[in-house]
C-alpha positions in Angstrom: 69.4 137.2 68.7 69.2 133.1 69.7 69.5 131.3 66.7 68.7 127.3 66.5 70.4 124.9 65.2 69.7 121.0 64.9 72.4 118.8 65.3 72.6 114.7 64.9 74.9 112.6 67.6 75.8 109.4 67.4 76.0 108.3 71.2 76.4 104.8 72.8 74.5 104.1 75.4 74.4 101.4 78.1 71.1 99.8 79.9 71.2 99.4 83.5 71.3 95.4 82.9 74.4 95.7 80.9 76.1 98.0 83.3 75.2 95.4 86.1 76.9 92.4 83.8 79.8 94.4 83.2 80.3 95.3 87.0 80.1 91.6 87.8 82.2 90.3 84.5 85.2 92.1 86.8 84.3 90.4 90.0 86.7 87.5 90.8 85.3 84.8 92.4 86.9 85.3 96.2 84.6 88.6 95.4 81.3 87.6 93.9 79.9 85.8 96.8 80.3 89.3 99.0 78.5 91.1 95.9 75.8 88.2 95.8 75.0 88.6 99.6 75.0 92.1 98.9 72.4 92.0 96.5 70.3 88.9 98.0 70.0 91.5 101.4 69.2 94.4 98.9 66.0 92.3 97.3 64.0 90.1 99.0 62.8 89.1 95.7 65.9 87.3 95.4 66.2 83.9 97.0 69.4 81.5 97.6 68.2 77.8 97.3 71.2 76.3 99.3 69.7 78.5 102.6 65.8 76.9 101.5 64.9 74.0 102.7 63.0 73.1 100.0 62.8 69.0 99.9 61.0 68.7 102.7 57.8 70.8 101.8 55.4 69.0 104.3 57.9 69.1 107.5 58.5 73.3 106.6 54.6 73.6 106.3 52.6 71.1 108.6 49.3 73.3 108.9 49.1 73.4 105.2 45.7 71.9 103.8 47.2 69.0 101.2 44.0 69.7 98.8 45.3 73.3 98.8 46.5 74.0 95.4 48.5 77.7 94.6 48.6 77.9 90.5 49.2 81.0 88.6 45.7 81.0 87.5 44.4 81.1 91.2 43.1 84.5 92.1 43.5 84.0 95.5 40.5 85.3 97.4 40.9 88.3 99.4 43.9 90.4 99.7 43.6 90.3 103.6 44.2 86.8 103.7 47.3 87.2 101.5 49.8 84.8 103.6 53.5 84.4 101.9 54.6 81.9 104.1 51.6 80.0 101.8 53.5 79.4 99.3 55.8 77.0 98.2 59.3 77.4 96.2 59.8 76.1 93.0 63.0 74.4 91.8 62.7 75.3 88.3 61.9 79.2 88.4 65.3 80.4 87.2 67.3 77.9 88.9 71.4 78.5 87.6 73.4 77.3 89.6 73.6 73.3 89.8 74.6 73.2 86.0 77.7 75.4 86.2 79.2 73.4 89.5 81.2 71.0 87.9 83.5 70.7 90.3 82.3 68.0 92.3 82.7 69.6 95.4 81.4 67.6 98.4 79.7 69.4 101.7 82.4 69.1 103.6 84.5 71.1 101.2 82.2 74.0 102.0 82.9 74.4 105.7 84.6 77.4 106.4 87.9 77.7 106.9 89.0 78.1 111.0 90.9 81.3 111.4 93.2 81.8 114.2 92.4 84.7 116.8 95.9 86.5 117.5 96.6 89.8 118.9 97.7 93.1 116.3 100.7 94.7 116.3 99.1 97.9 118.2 97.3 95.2 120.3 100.8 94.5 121.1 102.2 97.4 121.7 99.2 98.5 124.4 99.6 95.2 126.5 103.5 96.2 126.5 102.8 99.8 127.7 99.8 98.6 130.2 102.6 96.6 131.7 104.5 100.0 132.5 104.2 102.2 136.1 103.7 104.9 134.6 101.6 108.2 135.4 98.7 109.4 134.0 100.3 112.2 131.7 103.1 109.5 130.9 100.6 106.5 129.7 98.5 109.1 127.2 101.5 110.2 125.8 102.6 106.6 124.8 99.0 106.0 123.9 99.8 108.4 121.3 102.5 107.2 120.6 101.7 104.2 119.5 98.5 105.4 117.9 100.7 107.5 115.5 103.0 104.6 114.0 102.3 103.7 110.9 101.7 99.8 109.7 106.3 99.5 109.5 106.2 100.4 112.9 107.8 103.7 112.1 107.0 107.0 113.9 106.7 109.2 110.2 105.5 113.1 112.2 107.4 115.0 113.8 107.3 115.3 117.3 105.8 118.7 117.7 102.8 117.5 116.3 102.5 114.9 118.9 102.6 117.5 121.2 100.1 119.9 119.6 97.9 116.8 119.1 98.2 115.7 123.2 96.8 119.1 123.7 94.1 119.5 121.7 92.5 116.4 121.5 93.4 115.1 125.1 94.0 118.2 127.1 97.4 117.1 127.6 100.2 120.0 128.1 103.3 117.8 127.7 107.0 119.3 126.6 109.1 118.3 123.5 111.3 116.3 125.8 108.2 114.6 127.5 107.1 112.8 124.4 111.2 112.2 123.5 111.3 110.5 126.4 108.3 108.6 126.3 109.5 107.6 123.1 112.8 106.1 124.0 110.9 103.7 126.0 108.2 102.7 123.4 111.5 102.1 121.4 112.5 99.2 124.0 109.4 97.3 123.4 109.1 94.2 121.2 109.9 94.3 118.1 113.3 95.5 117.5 113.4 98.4 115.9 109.8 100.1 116.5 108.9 103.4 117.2 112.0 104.3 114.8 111.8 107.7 112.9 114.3 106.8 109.9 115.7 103.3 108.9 119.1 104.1 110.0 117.5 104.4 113.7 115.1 101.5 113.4 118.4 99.3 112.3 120.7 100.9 115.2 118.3 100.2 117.9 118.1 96.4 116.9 121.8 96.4 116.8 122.3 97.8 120.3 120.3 95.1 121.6 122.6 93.0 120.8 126.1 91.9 122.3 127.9 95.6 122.0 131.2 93.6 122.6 130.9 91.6 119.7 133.5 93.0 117.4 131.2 92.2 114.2 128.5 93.7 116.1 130.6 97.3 116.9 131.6 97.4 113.3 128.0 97.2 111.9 126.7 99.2 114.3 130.1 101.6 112.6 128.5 100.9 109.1 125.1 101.6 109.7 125.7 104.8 111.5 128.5 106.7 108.9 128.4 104.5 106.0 124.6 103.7 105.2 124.8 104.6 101.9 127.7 103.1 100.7 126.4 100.1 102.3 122.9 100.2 100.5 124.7 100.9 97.2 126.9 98.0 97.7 129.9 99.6 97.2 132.0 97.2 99.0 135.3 98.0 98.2 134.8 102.1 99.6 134.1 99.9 102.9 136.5 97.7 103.0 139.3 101.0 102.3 137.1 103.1 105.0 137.1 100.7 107.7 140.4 98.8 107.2 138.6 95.3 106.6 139.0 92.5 104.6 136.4 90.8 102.6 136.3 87.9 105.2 135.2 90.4 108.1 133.2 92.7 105.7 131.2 89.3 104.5 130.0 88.9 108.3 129.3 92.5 109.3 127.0 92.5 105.7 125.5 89.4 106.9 124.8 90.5 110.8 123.0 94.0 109.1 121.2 91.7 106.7 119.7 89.9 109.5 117.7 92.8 110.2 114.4 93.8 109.8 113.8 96.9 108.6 110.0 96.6 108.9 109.5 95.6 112.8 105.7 96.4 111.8 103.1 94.1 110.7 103.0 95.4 107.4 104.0 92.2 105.8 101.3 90.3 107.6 98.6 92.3 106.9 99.9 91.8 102.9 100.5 88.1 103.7 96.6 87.8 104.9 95.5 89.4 101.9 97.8 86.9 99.1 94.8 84.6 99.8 93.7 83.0 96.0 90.6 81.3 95.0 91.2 80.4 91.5 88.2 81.2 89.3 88.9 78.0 86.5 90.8 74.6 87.0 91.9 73.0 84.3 92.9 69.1 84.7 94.6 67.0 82.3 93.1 63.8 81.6 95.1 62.1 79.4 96.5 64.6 77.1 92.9 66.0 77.2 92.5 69.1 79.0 88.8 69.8 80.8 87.8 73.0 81.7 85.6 73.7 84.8 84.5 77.5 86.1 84.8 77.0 90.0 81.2 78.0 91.5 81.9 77.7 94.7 81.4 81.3 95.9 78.3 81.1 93.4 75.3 80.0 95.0 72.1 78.9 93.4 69.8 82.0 93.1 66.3 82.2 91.7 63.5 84.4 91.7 60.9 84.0 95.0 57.6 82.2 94.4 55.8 84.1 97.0 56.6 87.7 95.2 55.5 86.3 91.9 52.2 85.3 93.1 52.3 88.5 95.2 52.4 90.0 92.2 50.2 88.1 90.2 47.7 88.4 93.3 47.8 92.1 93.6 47.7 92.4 89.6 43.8 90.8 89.7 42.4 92.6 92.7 39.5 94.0 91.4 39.7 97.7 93.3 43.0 99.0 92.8 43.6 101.9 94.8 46.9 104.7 95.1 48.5 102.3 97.7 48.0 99.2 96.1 49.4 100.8 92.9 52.4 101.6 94.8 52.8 97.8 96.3 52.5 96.5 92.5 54.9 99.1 91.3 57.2 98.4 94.2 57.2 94.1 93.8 57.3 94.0 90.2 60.4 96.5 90.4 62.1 94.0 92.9 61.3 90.7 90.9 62.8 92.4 87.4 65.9 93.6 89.4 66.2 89.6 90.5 65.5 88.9 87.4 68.4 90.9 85.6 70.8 90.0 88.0 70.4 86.4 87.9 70.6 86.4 84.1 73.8 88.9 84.3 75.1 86.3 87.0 74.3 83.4 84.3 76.2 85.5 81.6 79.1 86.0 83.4 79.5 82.7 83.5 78.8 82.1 80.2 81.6 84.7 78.9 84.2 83.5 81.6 84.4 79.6 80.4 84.2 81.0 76.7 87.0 83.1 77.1 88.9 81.1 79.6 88.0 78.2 76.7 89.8 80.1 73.7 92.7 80.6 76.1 93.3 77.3 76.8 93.1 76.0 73.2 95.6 79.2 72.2 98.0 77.9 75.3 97.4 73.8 74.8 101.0 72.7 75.0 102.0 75.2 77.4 98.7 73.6 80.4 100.1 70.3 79.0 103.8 71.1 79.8 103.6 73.8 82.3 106.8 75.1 80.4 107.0 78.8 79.6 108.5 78.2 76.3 105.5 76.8 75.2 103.9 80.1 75.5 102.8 81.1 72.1 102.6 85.4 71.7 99.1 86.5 72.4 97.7 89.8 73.0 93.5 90.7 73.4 92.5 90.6 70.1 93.5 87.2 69.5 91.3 86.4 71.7 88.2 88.4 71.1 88.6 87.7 67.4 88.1 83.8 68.4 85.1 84.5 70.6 83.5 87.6 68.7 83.8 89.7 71.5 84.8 93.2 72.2 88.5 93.5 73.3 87.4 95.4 76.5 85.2 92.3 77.6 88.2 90.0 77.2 90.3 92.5 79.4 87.6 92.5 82.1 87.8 88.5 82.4 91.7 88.5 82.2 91.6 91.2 84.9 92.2 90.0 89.2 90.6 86.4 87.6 93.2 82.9 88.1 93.3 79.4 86.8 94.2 76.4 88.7 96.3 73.9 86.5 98.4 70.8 87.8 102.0 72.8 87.2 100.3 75.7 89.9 97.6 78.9 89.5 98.8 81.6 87.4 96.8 85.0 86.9 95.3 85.3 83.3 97.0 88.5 82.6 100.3 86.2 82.5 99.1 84.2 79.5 99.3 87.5 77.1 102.3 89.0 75.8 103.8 90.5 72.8 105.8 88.8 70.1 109.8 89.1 69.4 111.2 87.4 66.2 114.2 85.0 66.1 116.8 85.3 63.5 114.8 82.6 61.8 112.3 84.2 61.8 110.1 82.6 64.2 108.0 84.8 66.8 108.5 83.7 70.0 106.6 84.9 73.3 108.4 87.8 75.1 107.9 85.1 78.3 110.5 83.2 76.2 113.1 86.2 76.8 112.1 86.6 80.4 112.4 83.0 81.1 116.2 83.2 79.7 117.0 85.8 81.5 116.0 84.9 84.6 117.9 81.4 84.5 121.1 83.4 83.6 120.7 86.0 86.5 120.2 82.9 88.9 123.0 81.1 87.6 125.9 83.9 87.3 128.6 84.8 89.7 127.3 87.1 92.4 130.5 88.6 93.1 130.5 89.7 89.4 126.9 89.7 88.4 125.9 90.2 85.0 125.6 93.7 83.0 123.0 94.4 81.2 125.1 94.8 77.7 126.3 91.0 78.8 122.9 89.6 78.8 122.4 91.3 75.6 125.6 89.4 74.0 123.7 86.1 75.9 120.6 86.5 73.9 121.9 87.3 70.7 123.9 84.2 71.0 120.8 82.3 71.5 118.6 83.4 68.4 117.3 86.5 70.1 118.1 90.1 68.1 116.9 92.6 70.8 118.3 96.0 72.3 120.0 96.4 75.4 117.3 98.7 76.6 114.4 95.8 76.0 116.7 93.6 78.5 116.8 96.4 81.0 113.2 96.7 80.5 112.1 93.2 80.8 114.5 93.0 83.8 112.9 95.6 85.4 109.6 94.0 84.6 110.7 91.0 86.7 111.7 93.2 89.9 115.7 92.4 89.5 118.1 95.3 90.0 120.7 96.3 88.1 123.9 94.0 88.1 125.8 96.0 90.8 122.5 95.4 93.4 122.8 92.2 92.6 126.3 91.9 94.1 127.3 89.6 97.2 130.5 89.4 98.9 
């Protein structure tokens, strides 16, 4: 037997406009003019007024009739002669943009930056093997090749699945020792090192390009083939008994292997490309006073089109109103509230970006006067979005992918917060504080004996600081530097 049952929930939901100004809240600014021109293609009731022409209203209509006069309260006459190149646009319909560039930025600063046309890495590779006399069977199986390396130039599957793939996608029947061959020679091509299967390969083939004679050159070539991990481990003085070598001779065989790359790929271009930043804040100091500006640069001016309102307002009135034109009313007014919302979730965003990006600077004033982390004062999310009465997931979104320009260089928000430690004063400092120390006492020690963790403990507990040796290892770790006996150089 069904029984029913009532039950109350309490569940939070989110309108479509307030999913749309969260989606943008995250959007940095090198981002958001992709997502604008995303959504000006999506709805043509959306209009950019920097691609308008709109001071020159005579010269962009020349057959209009001056006397002609286009209000809101005109009905328009018949819906056949319904023209929307009619009408004119009008500045002050939702018009953003002009009073959020603060910036100053002149028209020449807009141009776009030039970018240099260069060849890829497989581009590369191709020209290298067009260059070949090779035969047909020979120059598909390099194609291959080359098609499987991945972006370190490294040749990761085996090669049996080279040949399976030569013969099912190309018809190629080729042997084992075909492609082993085939890859031999794609391993002579430029860069050093390519086509390698392990790193101990890609390292040996740039070394055997080089003067074999060399004695330096014979015992790192030595190294690298029977003592690879003693080497990466830095276990110097295993090598130096191994190979009968003093530190003198070891220090130039360690420097000849650390001349090597061990990414002949263009892996660290690709990355380089992508390191671009467009700061989304600059903050200038102006006499001890610090000024905020949002950069609006990516941010065009949007507004809502003229011609679809008094498309609308023109369909609204017709006196016969049948399925179709129904359809058309639906269809325009759903594409002028969609501008609509997206140019007020655009004008909140930036509303909520210089109010958090505001409470953040007064929280960090000496540190943007100074530049100097120990100015950094502990702050966490809730600071924050207690000043601004804001949830803490809203101040998380604008701290997140988002930068600030200052005049001591452009640091990601997400830097600014960190936790508290307490001095033996008593005094909570910024865990930046700690890092800072650290760092200068790494940098400064003696790399033939680095210093141990339990060391940089005694260092910090000298200073003030009280914290574990684990915290040091952590916050080490947190700064990408290895452990004291990585850190060791001959």
């Amino acid at each position: 037997m069904l029984k029913q049952n009532l039950q109350q929930k309490l569940l939070q939901k989110l309108s479509p406009q307030q999913i749309q100004f969260i989606k943008l809240l995250q959007v940095p600014t090198v981002s958001l003019d992709t997502r604008i021109k995303e959504e000006l293609e999506e709805n043509p009731a959306l209009e950019d007024i920097s691609l308008t022409n709109i001071n020159e209203p005579e010269e962009q209509y020349p057959d209009r009739d001056p006397d002609d006069n286009y209000d809101n309260d005109n009905e328009g006459g018949e819906m056949d002669e319904f023209n929307i190149d009619d009408y004119l646009q009008d500045d002050s319909v939702n018009d953003y943009g002009s009073r959020y560039d603060n910036n100053g930025d002149d028209d020449d600063d807009r141009k776009e930056i030039p970018i240099a046309v260069q060849s890829s890495f497989f581009e590369n590779l191709q020209a290298q093997l067009d260059l070949l006399p090779l035969s047909d069977k020979d120059f598909s199986i390099g194609k291959q090749i080359i098609g499987s390396l991945d972006d370190d130039g490294y040749l990761r599957r085996p090669i049996m699945s080279l040949t399976d793939d030569l013969a099912f996608s190309q018809n190629v029947m080729a042997e084992d020792e075909e492609v082993e061959d085939m890859l031999k020679v794609i391993q002579g091509f430029d860069p050093a090192g390519v086509g390698a299967r392990t790193l101990q390969e890609c390292l040996l083939i740039q070394l055997r390009r080089k003067d074999v004679n060399d004695p330096v050159i014979k015992k790192a070539i030595l190294v690298v083939e029977n003592y690879l991990e003693e080497f990466t481990r830095k276990h110097y003085d295993k090598l130096e008994r191994s190979l009968s070598m003093n530190a003198h001779e070891l220090r130039a065989v360690v420097g000849e292997i650390l001349k090597l790359n061990p990414k002949p790929g263009d892996s660290n271009e690709v990355s380089t490309k992508q390191m671009q930043v467009i700061p989304d804040f600059h903050i200038k100091n102006n006499d001890g006073v610090l000024v905020l500006t949002l950069n609006s640069k990516n941010a065009p001016e949007l507004r809502v089109s003229r011609s679809y309102q008094e498309m609308f307002q023109h369909y609204d009135k017709a006196s016969q109103k049948d399925k179709k034109l129904k359809e058309a009313v639906q269809f325009v007014k759903q594409k002028l509230d969609s501008a609509k919302w997206f140019i007020d979730a655009i004008k909140q965003r930036q509303q909520t970006l210089l109010k958090t990006m505001n409470a953040i600077m007064q929280y960090q004033y000496d540190f943007f006067l100074t530049g100097d982390d120990k100015n950094l004062k502990p702050m966490i999310l809730k600071d924050i979005a207690d000043r601004i009465g804001m949830d803490i997931s809203t101040v998380s979104r604008v701290a997140n992918s988002k930068y600030v320009q200052t005049e001591h260089g452009t640091f990601l928000l997400k830097s600014f917060f960190s936790e508290a430690i307490q001095t033996e004063s008593g005094e909570e400092v910024s865990n930046k504080e700690v890092k800072k120390i650290l760092e200068e006492h790494i940098g400064k020690e003696d790399k033939r004996h680095p210093l141990a963790d339990e060391k940089l403990t005694e260092i910090l507990k000298e200073a003030g600081y009280n914290i574990a040796r684990r915290t040091v290892a952590k916050y080490r770790e947190q700064m990408n530097i290895p452990v004291a006996r990585l850190r060791k150089e001959l």
